[in-house]
RODRENVO-465882 format. One record per residue (C-alpha): residue number from 1; x, y, z. Coordinates in steps of 0.1 Angstrom, whole numbers, plus 5000, padded with zeros to 4 digits. Each point is the difference from the previous one (the first is absolute). Layout:
BEGIN
seq  px  py  pz
NUM  X  Y  Z
...
//
This chain:
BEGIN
seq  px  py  pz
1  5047  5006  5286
2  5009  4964  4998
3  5028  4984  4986
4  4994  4985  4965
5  5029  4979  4978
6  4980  4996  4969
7  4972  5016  4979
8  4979  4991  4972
9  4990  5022  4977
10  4970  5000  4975
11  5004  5010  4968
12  4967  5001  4974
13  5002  5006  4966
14  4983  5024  4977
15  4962  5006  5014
16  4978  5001  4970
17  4967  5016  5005
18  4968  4997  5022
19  5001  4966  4997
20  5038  4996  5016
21  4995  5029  5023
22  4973  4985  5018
23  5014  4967  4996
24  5027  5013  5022
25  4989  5021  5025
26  4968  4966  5008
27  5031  4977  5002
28  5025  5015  5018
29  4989  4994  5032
30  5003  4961  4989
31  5034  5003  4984
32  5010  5014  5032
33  4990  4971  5024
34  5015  4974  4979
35  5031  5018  4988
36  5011  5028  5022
37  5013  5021  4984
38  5013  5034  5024
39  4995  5022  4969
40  4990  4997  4968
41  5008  5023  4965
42  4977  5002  4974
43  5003  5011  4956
44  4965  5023  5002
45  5003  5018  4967
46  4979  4980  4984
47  4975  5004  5025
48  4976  5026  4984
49  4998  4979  4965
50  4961  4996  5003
51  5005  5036  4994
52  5030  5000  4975
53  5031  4994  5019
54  5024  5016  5027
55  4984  5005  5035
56  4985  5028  5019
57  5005  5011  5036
58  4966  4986  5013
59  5011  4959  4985
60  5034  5007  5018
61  4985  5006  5033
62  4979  4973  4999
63  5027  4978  4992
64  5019  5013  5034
65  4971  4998  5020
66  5000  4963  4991
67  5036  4995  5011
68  5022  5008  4968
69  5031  5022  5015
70  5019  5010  4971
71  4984  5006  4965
72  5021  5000  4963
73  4987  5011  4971
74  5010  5002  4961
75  5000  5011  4965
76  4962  5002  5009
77  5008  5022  5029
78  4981  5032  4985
79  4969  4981  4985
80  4976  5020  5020
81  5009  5032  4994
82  4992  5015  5036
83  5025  4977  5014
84  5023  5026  4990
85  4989  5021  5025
86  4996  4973  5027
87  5030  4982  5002
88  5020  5023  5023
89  4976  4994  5024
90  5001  4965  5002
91  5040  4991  5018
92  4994  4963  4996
93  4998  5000  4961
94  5030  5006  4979
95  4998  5011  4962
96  5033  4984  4982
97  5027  5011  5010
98  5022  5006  4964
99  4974  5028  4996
100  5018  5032  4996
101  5001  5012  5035
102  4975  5029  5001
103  4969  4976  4992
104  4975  4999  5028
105  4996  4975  5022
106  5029  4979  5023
107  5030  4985  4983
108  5000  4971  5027
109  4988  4991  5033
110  5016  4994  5033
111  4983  4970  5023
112  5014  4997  5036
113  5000  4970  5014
114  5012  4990  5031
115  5034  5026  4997
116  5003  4995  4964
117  4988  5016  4975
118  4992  4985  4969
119  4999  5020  4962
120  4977  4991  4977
121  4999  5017  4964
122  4986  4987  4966
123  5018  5014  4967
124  4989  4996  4963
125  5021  4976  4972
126  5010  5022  4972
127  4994  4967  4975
128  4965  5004  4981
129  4987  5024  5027
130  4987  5029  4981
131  5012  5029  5027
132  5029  5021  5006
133  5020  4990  5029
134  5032  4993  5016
135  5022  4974  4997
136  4984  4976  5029
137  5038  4988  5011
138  5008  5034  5008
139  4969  5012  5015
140  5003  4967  5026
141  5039  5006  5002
142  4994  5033  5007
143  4973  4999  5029
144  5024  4972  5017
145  5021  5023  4997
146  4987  5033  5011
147  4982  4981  5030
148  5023  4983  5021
149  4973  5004  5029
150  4982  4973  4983
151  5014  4965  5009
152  4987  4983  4968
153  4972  5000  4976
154  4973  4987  4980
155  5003  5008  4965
156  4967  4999  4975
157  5011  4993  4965
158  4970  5007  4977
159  5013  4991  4967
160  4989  4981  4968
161  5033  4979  4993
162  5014  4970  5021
163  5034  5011  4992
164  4996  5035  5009
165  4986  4989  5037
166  5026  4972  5005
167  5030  5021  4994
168  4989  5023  5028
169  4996  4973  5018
170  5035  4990  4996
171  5010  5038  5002
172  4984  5005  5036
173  5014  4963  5013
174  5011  5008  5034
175  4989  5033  5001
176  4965  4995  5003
177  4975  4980  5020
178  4974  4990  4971
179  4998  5010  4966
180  4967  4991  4985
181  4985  5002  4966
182  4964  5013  4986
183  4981  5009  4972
184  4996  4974  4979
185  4972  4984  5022
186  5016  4962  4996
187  5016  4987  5027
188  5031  4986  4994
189  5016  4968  5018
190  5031  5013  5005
191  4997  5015  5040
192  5035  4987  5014
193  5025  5020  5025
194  5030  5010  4980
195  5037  4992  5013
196  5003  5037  5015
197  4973  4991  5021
198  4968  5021  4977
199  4969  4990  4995
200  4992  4998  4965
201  4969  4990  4973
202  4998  5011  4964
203  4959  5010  5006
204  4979  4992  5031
205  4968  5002  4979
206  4966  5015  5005
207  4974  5004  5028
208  4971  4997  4972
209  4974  4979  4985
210  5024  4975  4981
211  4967  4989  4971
212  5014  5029  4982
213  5025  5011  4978
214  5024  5016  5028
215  4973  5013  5018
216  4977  5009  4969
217  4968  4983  4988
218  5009  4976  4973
219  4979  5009  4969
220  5012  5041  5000
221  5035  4987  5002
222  4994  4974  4971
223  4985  5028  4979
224  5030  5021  5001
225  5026  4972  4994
226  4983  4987  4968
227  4985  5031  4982
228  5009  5036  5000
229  4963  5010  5011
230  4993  5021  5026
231  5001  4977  5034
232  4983  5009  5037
233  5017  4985  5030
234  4986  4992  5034
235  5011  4984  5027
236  4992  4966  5001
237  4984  4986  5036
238  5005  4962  5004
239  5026  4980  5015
240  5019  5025  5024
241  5031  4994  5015
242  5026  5011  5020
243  5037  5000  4989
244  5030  5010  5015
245  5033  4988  5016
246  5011  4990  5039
247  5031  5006  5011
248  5011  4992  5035
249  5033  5024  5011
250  5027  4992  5030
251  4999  5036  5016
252  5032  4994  5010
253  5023  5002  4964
254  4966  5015  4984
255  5007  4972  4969
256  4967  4978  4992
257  4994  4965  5007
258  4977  4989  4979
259  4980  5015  4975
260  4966  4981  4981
261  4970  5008  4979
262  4972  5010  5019
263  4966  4990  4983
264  4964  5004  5017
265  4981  4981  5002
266  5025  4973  5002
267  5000  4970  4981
268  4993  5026  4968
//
């Protein structure tokens, strides 16, 4: 195997639909010349929202076949109800990991590469998010922790407030490669590498058609903002886009170098 003193890693934001999942598995093969990345993480579970939400074992295959290692999912994690009873057999996708511990599926996922091995988990903020969960400070505390095997990690933070994903950023400063926000489908200007040497943005955004209302058509989303009628929503299909953050790493401290938005196609 040879010798290698950096890496860059790919990571993409929430995939919203038909219309971002083939988005990303037609240009991956282009992001890949021009960026190299040597792997790449992706927010799928939003995936399956042409058919509600969540994903299903079928969408997450596809996704690896096109070169997505490591898959993290969220408070839309069961959303197709059979994924349930697919996610254990399916290692390269992790549920959130402040679950309570007997849920199906992985609590994280181990990468190696080249003699490391790199953690990557995605846990749920407790502000506005409508689930039961752990605190996520302990549940990432606790799987640095419990996992000293692991010589750093990539932490997922799918969570609705800025507050709530910058103070674990602050809390995991040093101790973790990249933490990364999703969920709110808005990418944030903020990708910088903290003084502990972390990665760090608020949200990477959505891989999604952007003439939408976060990945919706327009007019159902209107509806149910200004009257109490009943509303359909569908996912909306022009203008998709790739979002996501870079981050180069020195392999030798593990600490990030740099870390930017990603957007595709660029210029957008």
């Amino acid at each position: 195997m040879t010798s290698v003193s950096s890496a860059r890693i790919l990571f993409l934001g929430d995939i919203f639909g038909k219309p971002g999942r083939r988005y990303v598995v037609e240009q991956l093969p282009l992001i890949k010349e021009k960026f190299h990345p040597h792997f790449i993480i992706a927010n799928g579970e939003n995936a399956a929202s042409d058919k509600g939400s969540g994903i299903t074992s079928k969408i997450a295959l596809e996704l690896q076949n096109a070169g997505i290692c490591a898959i993290t999912l969220g408070n839309h994690v069961w959303g197709q109800k059979e994924f349930v009873n697919e996610i254990d057999a399916l290692p390269f996708v992790c549920r959130p990991a402040n679950f309570v511990a007997s849920t199906p599926g992985a609590s994280w996922i181990d990468i190696p590469f080249h003699g490391k091995h790199i953690g990557i988990a995605c846990v749920l903020g407790r502000e506005f998010i409508k689930m039961m969960v752990g605190s996520p400070f302990e549940a990432t505390g606790t799987l640095i922790e419990q996992h000293p095997e692991i010589d750093t990690w990539i932490f997922d933070v799918h969570a609705e407030t800025t507050a709530e994903k910058v103070a674990l950023g602050w809390f995991l400063n040093g101790k973790a490669l990249a933490v990364l926000g999703t969920h709110t489908h808005i990418q944030t200007n903020d990708a910088h590498v903290l003084d502990g040497g972390t990665a760090y943005m608020t949200d990477v955004g959505m891989c999604g058609p952007f003439y939408s209302v976060i990945g919706h058509k327009i007019e159902g989303i209107l509806q149910r903002f200004q009257t109490n009628a009943p509303y359909t929503t569908e996912v909306a299909t022009e203008d998709v886009r790739l979002n996501g953050c870079l981050i180069d790493v020195d392999l030798s401290t593990l600490k990030a170098q740099s870390a930017q938005a990603f957007r595709w196609p660029e210029g957008k």
